[in-house]
N, CA, C and O of each residue as an XYZ file, in Angstrom:
840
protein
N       0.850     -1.197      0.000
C       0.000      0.000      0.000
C       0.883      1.244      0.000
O       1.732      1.342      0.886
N       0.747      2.270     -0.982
C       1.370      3.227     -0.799
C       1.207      4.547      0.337
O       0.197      4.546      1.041
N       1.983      5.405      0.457
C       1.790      6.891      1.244
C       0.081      6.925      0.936
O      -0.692      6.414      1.746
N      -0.361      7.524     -0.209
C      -1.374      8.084     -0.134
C      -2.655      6.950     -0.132
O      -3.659      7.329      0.471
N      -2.692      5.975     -0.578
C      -3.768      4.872     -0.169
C      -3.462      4.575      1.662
O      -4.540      4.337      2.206
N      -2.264      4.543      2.667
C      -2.389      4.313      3.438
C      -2.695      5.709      4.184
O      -2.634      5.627      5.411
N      -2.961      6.770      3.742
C      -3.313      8.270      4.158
C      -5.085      8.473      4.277
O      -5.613      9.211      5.109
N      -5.908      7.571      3.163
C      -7.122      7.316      2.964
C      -6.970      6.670      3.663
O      -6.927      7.318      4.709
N      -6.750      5.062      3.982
C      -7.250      4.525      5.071
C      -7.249      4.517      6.419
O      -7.732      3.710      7.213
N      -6.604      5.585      6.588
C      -6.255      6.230      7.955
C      -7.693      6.987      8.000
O      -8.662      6.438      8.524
N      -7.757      8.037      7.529
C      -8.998      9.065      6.966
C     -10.516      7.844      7.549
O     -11.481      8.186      8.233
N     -10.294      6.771      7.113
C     -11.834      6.003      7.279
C     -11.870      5.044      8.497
O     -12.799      4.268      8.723
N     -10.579      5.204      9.375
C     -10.590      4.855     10.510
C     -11.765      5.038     11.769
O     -11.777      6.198     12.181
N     -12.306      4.542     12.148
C     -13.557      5.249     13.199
C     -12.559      5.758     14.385
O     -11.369      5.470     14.509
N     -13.441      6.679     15.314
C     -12.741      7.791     16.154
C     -12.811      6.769     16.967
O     -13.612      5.839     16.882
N     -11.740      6.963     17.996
C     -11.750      5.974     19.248
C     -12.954      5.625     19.929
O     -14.023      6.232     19.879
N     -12.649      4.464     20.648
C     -14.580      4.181     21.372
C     -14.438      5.429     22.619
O     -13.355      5.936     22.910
N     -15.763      5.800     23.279
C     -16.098      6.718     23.891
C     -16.693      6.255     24.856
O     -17.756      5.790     24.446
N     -16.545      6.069     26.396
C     -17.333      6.179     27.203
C     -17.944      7.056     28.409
O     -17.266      7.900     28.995
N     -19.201      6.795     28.704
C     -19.399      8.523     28.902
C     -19.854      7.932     30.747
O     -20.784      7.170     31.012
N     -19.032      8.466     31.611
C     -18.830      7.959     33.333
C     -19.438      9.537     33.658
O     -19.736     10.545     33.017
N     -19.414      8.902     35.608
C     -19.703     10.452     36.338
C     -18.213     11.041     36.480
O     -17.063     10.604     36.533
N     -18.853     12.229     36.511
C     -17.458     13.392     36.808
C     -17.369     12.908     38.034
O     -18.147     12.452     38.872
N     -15.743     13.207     37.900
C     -14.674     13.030     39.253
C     -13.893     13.716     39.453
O     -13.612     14.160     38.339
N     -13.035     14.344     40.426
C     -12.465     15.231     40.996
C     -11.037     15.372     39.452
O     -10.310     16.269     39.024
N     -11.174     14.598     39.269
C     -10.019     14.530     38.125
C     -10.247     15.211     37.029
O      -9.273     15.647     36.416
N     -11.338     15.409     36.629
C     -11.789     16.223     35.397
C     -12.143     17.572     35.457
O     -12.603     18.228     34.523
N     -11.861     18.048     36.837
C     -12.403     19.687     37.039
C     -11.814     20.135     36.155
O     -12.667     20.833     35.608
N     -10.531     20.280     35.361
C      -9.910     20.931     34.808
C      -9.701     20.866     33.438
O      -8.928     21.615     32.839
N     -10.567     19.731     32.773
C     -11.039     19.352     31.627
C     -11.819     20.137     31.183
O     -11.735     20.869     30.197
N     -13.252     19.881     32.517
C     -14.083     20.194     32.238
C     -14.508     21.729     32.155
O     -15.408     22.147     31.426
N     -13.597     22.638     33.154
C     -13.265     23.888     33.083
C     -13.035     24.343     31.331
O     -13.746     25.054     30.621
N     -11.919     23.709     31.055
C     -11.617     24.246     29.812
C     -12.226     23.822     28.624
O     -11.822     24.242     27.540
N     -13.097     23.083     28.713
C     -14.167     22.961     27.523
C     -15.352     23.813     27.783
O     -16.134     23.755     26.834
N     -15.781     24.638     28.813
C     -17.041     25.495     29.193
C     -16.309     26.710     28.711
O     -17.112     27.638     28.621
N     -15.033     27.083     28.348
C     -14.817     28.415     28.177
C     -15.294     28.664     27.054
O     -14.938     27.973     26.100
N     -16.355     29.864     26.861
C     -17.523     31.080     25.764
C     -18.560     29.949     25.833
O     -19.163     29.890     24.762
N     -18.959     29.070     26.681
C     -19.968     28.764     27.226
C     -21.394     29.660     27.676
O     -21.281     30.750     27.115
N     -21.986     29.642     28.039
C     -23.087     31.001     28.443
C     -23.323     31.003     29.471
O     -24.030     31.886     29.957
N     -22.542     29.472     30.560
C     -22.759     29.366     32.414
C     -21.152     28.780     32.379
O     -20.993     27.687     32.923
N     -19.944     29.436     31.773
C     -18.765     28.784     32.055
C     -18.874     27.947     33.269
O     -19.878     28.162     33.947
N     -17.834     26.790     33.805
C     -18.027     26.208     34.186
C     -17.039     26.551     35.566
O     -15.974     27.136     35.363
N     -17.454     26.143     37.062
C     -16.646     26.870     38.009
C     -16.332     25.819     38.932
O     -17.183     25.369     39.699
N     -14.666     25.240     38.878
C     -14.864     24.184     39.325
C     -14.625     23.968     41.062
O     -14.421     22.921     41.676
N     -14.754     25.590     41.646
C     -14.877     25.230     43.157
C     -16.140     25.148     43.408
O     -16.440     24.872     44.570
N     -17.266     25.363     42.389
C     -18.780     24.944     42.723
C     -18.631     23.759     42.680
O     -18.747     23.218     43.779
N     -18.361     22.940     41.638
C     -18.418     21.656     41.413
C     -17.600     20.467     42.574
O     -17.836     19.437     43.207
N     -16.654     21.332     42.338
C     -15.684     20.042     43.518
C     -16.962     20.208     44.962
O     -17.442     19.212     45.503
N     -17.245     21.345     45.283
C     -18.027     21.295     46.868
C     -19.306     19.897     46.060
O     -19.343     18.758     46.526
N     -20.187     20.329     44.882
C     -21.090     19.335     44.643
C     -20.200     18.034     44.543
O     -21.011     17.143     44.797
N     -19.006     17.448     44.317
C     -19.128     16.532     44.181
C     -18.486     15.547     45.485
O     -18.564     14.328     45.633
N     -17.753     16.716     46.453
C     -17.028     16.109     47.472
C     -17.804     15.957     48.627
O     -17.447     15.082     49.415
N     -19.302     16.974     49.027
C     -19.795     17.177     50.336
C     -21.299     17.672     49.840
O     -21.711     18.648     50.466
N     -22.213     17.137     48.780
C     -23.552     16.711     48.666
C     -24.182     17.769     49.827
O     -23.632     17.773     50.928
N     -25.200     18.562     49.614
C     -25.964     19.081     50.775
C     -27.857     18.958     50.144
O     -28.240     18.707     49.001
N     -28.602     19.211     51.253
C     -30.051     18.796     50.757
C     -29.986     19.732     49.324
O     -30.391     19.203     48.289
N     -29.435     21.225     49.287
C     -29.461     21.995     48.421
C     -29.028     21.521     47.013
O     -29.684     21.727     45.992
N     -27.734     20.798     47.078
C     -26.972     20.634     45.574
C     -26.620     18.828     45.389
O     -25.743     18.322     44.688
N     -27.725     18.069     46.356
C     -27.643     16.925     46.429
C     -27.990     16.413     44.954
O     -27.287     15.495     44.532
N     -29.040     16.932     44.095
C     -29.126     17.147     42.810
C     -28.187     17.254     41.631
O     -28.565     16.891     40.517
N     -27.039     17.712     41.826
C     -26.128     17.986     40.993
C     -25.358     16.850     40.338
O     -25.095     15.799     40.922
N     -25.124     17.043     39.480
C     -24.722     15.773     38.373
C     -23.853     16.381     37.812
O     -24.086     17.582     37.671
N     -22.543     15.863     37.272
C     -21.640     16.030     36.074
C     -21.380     14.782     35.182
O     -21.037     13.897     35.966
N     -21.380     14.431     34.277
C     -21.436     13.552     33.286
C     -20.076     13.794     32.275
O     -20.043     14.867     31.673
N     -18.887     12.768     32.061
C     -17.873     13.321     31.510
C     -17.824     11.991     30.158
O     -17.951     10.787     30.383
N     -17.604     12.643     28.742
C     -17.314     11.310     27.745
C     -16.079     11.622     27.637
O     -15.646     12.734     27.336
N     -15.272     10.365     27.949
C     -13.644      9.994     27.921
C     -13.549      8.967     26.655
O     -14.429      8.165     26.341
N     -12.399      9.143     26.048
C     -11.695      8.276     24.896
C     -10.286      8.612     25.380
O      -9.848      9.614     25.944
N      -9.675      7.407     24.969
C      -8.431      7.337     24.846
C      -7.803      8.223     26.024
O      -6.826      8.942     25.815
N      -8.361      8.138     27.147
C      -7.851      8.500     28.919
C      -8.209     10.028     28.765
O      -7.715     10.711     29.663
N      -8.888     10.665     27.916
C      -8.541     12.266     27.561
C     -10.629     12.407     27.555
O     -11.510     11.777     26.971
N     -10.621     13.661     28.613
C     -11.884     14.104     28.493
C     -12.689     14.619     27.417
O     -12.471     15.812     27.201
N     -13.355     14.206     26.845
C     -13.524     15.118     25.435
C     -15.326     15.309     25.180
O     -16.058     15.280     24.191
N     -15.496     15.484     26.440
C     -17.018     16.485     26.576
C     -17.724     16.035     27.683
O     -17.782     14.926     28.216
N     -18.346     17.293     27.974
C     -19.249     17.225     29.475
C     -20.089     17.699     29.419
O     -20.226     18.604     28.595
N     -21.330     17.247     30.470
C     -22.245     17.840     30.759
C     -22.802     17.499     32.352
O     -22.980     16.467     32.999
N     -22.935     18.634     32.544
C     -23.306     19.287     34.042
C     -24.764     20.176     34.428
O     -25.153     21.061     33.665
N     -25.546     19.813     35.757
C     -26.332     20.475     35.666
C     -26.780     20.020     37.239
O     -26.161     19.324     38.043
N     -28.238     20.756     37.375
C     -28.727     20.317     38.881
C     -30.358     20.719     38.724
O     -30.908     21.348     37.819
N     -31.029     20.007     40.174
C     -32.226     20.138     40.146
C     -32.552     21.650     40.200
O     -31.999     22.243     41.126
N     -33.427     22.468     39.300
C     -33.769     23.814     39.419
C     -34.207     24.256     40.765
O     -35.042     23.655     41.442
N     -33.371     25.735     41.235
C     -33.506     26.040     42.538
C     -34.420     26.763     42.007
O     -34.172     26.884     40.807
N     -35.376     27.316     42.310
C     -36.358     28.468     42.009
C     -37.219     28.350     43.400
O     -37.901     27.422     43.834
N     -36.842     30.017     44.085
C     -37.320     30.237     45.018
C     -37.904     31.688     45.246
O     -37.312     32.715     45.577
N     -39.101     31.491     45.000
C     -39.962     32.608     45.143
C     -41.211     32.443     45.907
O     -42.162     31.675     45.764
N     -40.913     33.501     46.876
C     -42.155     33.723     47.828
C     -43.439     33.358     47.455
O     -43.754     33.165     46.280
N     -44.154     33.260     48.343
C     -45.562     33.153     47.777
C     -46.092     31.503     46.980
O     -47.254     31.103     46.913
N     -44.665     30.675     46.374
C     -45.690     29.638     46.176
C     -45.813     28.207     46.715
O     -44.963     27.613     47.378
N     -47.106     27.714     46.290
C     -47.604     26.879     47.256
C     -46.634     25.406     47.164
O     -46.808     24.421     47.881
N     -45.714     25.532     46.226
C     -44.749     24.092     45.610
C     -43.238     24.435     46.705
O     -42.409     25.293     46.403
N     -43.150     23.635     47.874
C     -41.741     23.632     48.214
C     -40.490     23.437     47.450
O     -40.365     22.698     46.473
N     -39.348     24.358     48.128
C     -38.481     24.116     46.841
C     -37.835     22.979     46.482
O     -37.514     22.692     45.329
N     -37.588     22.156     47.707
C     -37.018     21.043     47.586
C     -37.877     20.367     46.314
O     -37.252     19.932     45.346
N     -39.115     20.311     46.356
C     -40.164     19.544     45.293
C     -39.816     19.711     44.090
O     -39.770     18.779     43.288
N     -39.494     21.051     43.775
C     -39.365     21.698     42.613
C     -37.909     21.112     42.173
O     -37.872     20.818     40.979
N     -36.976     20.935     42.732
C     -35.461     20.691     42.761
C     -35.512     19.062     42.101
O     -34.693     18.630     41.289
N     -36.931     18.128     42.788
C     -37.274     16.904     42.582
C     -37.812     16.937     41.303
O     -37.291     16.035     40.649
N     -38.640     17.583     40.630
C     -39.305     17.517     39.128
C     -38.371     18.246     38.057
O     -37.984     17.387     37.266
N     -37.800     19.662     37.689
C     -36.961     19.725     37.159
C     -35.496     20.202     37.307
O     -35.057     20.543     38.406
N     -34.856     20.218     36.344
C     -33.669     19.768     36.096
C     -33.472     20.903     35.327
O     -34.360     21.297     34.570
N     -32.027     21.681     35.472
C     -31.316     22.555     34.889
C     -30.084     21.549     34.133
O     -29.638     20.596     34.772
N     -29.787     21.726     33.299
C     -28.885     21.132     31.948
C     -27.797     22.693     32.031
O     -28.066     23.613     31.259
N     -26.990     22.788     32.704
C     -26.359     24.339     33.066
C     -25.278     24.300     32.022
O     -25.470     25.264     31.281
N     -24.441     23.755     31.714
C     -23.729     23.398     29.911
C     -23.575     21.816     29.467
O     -23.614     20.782     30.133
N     -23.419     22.020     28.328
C     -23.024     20.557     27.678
C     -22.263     21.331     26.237
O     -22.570     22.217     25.439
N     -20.830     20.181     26.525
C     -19.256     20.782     25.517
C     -18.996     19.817     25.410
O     -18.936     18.927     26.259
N     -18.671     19.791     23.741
C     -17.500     18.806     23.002
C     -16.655     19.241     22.438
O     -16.915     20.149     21.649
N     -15.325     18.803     22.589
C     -14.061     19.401     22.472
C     -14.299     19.581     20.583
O     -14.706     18.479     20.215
N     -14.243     20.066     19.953
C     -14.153     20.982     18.813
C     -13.877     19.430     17.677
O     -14.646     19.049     16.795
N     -12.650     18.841     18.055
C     -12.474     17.761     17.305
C     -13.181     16.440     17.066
O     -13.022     15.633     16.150
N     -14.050     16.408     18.174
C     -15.159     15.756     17.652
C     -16.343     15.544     17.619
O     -16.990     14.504     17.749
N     -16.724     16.927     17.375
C     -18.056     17.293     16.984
C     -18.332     16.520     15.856
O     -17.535     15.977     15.090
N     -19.722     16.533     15.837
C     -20.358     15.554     14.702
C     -20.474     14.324     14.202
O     -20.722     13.862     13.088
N     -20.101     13.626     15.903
C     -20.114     12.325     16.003
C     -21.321     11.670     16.712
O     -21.527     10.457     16.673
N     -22.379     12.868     17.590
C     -23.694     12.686     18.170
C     -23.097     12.258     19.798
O     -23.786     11.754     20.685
N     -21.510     12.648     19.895
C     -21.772     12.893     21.303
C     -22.269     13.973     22.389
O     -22.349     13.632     23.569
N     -22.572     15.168     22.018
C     -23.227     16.137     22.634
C     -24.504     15.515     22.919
O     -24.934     15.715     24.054
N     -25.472     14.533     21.841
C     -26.764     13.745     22.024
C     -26.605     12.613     22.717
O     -27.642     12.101     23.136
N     -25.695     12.136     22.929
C     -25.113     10.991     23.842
C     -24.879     11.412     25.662
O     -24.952     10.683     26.651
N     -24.562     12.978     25.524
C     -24.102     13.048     26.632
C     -25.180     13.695     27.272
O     -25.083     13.589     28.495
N     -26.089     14.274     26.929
C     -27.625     14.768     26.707
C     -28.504     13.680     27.494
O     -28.964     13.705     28.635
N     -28.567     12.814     26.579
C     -28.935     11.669     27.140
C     -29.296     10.907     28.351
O     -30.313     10.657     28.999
N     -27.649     10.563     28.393
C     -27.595      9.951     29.357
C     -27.486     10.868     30.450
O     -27.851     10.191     31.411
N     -27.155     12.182     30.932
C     -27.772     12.723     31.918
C     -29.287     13.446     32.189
O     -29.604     14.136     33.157
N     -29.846     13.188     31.401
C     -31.302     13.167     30.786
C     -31.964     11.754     32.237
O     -32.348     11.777     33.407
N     -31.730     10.718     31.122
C     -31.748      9.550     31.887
C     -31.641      9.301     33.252
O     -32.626      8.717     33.704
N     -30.682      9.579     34.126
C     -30.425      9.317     35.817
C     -31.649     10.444     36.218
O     -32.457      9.973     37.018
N     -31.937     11.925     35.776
C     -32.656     12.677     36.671
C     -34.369     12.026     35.962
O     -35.400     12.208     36.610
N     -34.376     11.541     35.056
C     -35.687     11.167     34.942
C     -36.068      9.686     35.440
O     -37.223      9.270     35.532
N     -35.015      9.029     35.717
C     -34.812      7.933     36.607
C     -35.097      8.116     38.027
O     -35.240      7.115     38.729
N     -35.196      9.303     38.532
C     -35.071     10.264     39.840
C     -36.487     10.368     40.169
O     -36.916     10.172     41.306
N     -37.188     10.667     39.199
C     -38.309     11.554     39.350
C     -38.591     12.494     38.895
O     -39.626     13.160     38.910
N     -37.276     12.649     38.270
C     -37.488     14.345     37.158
C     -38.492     14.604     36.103
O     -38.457     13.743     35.224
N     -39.539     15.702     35.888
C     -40.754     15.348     34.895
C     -40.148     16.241     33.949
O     -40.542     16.015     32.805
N     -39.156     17.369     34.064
C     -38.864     18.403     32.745
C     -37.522     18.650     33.352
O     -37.027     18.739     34.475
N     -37.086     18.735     31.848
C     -35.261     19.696     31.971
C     -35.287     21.398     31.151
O     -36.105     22.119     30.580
N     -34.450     21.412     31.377
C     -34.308     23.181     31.155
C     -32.977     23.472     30.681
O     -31.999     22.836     31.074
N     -32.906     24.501     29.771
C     -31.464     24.503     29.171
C     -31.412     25.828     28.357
O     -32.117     25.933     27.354
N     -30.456     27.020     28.825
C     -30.499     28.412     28.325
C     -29.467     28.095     27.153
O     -28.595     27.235     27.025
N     -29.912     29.123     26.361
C     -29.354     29.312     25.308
C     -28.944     30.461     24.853
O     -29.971     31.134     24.769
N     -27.944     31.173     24.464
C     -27.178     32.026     24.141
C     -27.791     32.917     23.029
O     -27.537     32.537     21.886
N     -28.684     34.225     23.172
C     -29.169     34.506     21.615
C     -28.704     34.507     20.548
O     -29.372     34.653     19.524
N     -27.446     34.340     20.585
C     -26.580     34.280     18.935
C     -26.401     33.373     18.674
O     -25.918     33.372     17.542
N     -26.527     32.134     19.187
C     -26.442     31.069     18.959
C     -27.354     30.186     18.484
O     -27.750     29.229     19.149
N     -27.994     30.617     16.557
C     -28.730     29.438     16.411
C     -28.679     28.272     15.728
O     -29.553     27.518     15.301
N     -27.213     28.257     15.694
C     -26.723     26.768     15.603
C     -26.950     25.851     16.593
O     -26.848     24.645     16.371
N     -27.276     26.342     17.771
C     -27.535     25.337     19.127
C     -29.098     25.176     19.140
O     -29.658     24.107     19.381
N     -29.799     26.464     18.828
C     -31.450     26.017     18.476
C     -31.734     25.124     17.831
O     -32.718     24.475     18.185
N     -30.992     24.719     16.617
C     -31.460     24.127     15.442
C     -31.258     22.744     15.943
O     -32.103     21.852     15.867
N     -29.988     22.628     16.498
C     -29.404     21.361     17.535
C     -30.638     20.719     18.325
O     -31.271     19.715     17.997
N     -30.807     21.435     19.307
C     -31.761     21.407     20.547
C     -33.218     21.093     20.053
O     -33.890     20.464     20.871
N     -33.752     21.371     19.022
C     -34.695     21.350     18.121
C     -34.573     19.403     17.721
O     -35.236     18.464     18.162
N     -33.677     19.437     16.939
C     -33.275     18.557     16.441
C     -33.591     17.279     17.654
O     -34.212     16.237     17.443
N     -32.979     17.709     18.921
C     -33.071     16.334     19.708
C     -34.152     16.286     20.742
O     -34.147     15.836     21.888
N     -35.548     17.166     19.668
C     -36.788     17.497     20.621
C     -37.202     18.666     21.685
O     -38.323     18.983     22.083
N     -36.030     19.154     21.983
C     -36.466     20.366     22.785
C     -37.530     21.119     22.106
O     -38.024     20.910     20.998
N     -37.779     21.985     22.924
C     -38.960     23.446     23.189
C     -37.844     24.447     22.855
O     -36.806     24.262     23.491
N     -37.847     25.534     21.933
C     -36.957     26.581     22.387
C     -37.800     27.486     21.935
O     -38.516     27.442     20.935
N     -37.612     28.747     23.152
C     -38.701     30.132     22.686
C     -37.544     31.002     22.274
O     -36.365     30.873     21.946
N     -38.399     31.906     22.440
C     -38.043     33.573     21.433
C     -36.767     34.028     22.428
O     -36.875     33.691     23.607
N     -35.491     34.819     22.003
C     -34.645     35.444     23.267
C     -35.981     36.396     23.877
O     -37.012     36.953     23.499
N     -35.055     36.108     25.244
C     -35.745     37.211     26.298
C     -37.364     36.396     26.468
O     -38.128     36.923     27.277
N     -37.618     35.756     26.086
C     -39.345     35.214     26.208
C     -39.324     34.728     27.908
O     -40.162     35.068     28.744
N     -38.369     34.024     28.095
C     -38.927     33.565     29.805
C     -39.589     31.891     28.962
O     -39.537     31.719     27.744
N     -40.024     31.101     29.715
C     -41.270     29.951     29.897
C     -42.089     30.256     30.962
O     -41.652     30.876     31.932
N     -43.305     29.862     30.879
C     -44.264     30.121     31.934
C     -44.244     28.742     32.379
O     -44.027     27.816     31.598
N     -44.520     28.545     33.928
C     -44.411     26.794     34.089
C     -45.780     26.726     35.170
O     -45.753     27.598     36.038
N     -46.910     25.828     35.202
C     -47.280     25.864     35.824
C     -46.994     25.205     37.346
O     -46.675     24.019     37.425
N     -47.119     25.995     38.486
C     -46.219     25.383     39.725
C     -47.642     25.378     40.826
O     -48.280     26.342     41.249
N     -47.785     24.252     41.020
C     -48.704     24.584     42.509
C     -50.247     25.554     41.126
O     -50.602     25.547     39.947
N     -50.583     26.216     42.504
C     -51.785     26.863     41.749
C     -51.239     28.056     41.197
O     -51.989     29.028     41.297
N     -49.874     28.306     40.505
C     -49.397     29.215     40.146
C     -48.688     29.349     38.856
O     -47.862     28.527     38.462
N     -48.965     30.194     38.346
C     -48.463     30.297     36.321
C     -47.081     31.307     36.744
O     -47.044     32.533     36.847
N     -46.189     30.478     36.903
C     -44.704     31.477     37.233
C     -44.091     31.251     35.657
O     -43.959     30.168     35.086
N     -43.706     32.810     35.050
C     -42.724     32.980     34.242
C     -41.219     32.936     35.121
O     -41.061     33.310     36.283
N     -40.216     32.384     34.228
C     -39.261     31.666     35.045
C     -38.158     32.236     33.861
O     -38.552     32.262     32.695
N     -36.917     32.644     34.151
C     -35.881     33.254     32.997
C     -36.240     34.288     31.983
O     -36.164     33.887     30.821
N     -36.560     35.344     32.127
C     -36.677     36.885     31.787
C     -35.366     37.482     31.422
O     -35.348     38.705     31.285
N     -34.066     36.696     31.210
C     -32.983     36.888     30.874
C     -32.654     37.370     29.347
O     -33.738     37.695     28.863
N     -31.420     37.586     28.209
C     -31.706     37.900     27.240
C     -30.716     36.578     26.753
O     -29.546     36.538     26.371
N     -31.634     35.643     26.933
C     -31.140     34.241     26.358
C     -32.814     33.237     25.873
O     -33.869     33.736     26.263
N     -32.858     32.252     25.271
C     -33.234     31.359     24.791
C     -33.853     30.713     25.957
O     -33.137     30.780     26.956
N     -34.944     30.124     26.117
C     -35.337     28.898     27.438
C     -35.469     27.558     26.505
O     -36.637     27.339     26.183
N     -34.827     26.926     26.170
C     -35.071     25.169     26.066
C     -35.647     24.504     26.802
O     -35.005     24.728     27.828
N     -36.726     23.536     27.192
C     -37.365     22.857     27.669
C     -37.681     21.800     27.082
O     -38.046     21.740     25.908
N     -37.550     20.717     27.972
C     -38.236     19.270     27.235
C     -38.643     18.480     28.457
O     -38.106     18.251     29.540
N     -40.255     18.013     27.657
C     -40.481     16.932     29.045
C     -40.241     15.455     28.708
O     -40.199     14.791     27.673
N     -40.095     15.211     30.097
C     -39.574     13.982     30.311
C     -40.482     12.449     30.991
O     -40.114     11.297     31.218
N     -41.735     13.145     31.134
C     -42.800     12.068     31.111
C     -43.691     12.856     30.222
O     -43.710     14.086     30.190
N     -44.447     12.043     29.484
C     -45.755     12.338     29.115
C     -46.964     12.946     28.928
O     -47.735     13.215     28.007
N     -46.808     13.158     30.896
C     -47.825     13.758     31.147
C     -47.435     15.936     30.974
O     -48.148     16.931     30.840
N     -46.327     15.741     31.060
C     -45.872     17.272     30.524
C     -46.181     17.858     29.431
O     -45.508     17.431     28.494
N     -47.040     18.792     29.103
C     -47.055     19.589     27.834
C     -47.638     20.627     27.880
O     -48.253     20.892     28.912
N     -47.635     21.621     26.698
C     -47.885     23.206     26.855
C     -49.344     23.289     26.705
O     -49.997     22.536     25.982
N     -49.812     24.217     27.404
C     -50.935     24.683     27.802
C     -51.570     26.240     27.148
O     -50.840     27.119     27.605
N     -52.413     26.722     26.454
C     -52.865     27.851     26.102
C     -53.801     28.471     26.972
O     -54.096     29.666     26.972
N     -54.359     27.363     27.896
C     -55.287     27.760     28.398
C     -55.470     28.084     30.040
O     -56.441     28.403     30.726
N     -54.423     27.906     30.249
C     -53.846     28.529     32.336
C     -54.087     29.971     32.098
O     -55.082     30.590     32.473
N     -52.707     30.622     31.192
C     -53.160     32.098     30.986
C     -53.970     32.285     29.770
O     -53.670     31.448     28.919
N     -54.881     33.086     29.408
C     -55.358     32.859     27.793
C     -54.120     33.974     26.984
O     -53.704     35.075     27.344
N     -53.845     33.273     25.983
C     -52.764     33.670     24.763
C     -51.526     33.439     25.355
O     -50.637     34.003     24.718
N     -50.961     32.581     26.721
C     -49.701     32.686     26.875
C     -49.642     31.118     26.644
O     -50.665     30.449     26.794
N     -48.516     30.573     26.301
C     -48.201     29.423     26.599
C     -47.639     28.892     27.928
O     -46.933     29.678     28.560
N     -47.767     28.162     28.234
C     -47.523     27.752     29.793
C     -47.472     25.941     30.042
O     -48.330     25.137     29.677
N     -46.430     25.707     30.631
C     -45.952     24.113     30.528
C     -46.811     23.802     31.871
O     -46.782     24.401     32.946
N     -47.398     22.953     31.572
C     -48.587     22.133     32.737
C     -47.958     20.470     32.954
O     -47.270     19.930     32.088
N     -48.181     20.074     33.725
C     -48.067     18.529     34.325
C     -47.134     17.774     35.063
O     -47.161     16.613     35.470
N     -45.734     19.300     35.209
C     -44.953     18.657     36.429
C     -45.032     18.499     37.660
O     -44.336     17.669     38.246
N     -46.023     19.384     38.348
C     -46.221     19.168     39.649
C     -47.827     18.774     39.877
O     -48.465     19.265     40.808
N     -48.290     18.032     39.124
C     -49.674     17.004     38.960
C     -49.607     15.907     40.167
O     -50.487     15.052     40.273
């Protein structure tokens, strides 16, 4: 076989196998440097406290790392949504129990477009709906609608920048992220879906706290 026939068959080689474990104290610094121009960079003295000393608060928290060839090469991290506002009738802990914040998910540049960002999605998808989790949540960057089209793609909800989601909580229609980013949402049982008719003309996600 010559230089350039053994240059093609290099070329049609498949990428190393990938397996995707929980984050461990070993990857803070992986995982740091794949969140950088992220839209929640990633901070790994939050993370080391979630992963070394668990409290009722961040007992929720998950990191998810896909490794090949001993080398980190994408993560995803997130926790049960804290949302704490006066007045409603849903404790927060409850709320922390039904959804789920998706706070980033990164693949190292070189191997994008192999469906591990949907792999790693996934499977931390999976453990919090294994949990009890009924919806996940996931901001999005307004310039970014290469990640809509993505997020779209693997079923999400994504609204307008700056829109917020309305969620229904308890006997209460709370708009939730008024930020100037994207809200992604996807449910994760069945019984979750959007509603016209809580507020009239707003949309509003009904059936997680049923």
């Amino acid at each position: 076989m010559g230089p350039a026939s053994r240059r093609k068959a290099e070329r049609r080689l498949p990428p190393p196998a990938v397996t995707v474990r929980p984050m461990a104290d070993g990857d803070l610094a992986a995982a740091t440097e794949l969140s950088e121009g992220t839209l929640e960079p990633f901070s790994p003295e939050k993370w080391a406290d979630h992963l070394q000393s668990p409290t009722p608060e961040t007992r929720f928290a998950r990191g998810l790392v896909a490794e090949s060839d001993g080398e980190v090469i994408g993560v995803a991290v997130g926790t049960g949504l804290s949302l704490n506002l006066e007045g409603l009738s849903v404790p927060v802990q409850t709320i922390m129990r039904r959804m789920v914040l998706l706070d980033f998910l990164a693949v190292r540049a070189d191997r994008r477009g192999e469906g591990l960002g949907r792999r790693l999605a996934e499977a931390f998808l999976d453990r919090y709906r294994a949990e009890g989790h009924r919806a996940a949540l996931a901001n999005i960057a307004p310039a970014r609608d290469d990640l809509v089209s993505l997020y779209r793609h693997w079923g999400w909800h994504v609204g307008a920048p700056a829109a917020g989601l309305g969620i229904q909580i308890g006997s209460d229609a709370v708009l939730i992220n008024e930020k100037p980013v994207r809200t992604a949402w996807l449910p994760l049982v069945p019984e979750v879906r959007p509603s016209l008719t809580v507020v009239p003309g707003a949309l509003v996600v009904t059936g997680i706290f049923d």
